[in-house]
N, C-alpha and C positions, 0 to 999 in steps of 0.2 A: 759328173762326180763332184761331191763338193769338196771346196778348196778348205784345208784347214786353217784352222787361224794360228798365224804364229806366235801371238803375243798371249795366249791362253795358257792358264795356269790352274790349276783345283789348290784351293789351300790346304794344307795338311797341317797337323799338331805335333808339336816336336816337344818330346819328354829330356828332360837334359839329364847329364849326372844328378844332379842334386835334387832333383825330385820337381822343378819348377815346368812348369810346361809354357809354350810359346806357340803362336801361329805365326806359321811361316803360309806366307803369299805374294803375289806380286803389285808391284807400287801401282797406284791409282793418283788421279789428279788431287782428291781428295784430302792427301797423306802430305802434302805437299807442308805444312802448317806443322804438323805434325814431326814432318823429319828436322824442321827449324829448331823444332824444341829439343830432339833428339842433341842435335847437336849443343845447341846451350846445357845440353846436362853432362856433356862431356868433359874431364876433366883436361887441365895444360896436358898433362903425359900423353896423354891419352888422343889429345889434337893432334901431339906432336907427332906420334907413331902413325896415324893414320895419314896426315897433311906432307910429313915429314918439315915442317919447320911452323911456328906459331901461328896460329890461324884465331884471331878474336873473333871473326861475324863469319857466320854463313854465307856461302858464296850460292846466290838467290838463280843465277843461273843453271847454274850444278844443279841445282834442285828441280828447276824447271827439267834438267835432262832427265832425271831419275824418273818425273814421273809421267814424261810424255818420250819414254824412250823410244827410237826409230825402229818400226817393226821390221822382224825379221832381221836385226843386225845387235841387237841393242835389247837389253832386261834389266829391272832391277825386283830386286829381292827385298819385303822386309819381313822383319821378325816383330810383331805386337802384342803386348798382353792388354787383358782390360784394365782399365781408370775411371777415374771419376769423372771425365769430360769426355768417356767413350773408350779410348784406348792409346796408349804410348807405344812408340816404335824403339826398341828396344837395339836393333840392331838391322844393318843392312849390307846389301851386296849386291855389285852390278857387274856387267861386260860391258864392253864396248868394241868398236872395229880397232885392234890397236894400229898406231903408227908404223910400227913394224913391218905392216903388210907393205908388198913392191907392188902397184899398179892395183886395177882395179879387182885385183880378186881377195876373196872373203877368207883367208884361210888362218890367221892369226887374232883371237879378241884378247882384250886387256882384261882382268880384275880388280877391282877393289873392294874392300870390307872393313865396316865401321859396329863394333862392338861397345854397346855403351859399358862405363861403370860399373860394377858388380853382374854381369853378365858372362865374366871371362873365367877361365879354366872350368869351365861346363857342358862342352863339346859344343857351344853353339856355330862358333867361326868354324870348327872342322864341318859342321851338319851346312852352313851357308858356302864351303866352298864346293862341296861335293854335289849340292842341288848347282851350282853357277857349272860345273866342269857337265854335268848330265845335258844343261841347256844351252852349251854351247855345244853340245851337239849335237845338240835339235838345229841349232840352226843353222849346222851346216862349217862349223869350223873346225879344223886338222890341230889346230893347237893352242893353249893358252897360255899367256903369263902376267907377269905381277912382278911391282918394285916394291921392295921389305925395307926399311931400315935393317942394318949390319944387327943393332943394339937387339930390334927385334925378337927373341928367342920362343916366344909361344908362336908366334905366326910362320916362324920358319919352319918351327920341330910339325904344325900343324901339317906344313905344304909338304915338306918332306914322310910324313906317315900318310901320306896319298898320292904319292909316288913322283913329286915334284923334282927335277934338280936344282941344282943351286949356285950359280956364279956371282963373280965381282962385276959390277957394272963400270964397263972405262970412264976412267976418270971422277968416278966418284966414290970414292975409298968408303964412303959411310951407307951403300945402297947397296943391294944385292939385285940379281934378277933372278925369278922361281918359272919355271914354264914348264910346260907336260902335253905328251902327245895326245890326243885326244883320240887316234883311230884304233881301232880294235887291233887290239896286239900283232895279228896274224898278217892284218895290213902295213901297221908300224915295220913289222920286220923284213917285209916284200920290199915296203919303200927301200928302209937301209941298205939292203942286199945290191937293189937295182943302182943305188947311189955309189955302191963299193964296186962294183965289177963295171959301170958306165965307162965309156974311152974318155 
């Protein structure tokens, strides 16, 4: 039988609110140049919300991760339109195995998403979470989450209309943490049951 690949993606075309359409696909080594510039189009607010504190230069590592993510554990996402030197990444979103996890099991990934400038209230970061939440469960994880800045309010009202909750993170008054259960309702509720009547 053949083994699927895990890191395989088909691109699809993503119509937004306002009539702009976007290809969403998965990162390539290629794009690597590409998500540089993404970032330098970025404005301070806009660093600041995603980085949570000022970030002037790309962090070249970062980038090597995004686009040689660890298969099987690890995806990122971009959103590109065409240009004049090919194409700009417009937008992006990845997992990761969060820190969270206890020992060596897979069952928690992290989030993040970076929406450039004039890309935002267009459903694109709702269309980027909901493709991340479908692919971590491909591969295989029970739950995922994300730190939001407090100030935050489209990224939050996003996670929460996808069924996210929402708490204070200890000891940092200006973070939140968003996380969601990832298994089919029927199981989500089996787990709780079994976690509420256990001795």
């Amino acid at each position: 039988m053949t083994k699927r690949i895990l890191h395989a993606y088909r691109r699809r075309r993503l119509r937004l609110r306002d009539g702009r359409c976007v290809t969403l696909r998965a990162a390539v080594e290629a794009d690597a140049a590409e998500l540089v510039q993404a970032f330098e189009r970025l404005s301070p607010q806009a660093r600041y919300q995603r980085y949570m504190r000022g970030k002037q230069e790309p962090d070249l590592e970062a980038v090597h991760r995004d686009v040689r993510p660890v298969a099987g554990e690890e995806f990122t996402f971009v959103a590109t339109v065409p240009a004049a030197d090919g194409i700009d990444i417009v937008a992006s979103a990845r997992i990761v195995r969060s820190a969270s996890n206890a020992g060596p099991a897979r069952s928690i990934c992290e989030f993040a998403i970076t929406v450039g400038d004039g890309w935002r209230a267009v459903g694109l970061g709702r269309a980027l979470l909901a493709a991340l939440m479908r692919r971590a469960r491909y591969l295989g994880y029970r739950s995922i989450e994300g730190f939001v800045l407090a100030a935050n309010a489209p990224m939050l009202g996003c996670a929460r209309r996808l069924g996210f909750a929402v708490a204070p993170l200890a000891g940092e008054p200006s973070i939140l943490r968003v996380w969601r259960d990832l298994r089919p309702a029927r199981r989500a509720r089996a787990s709780l049951s079994a976690r509420r009547t256990a001795p």
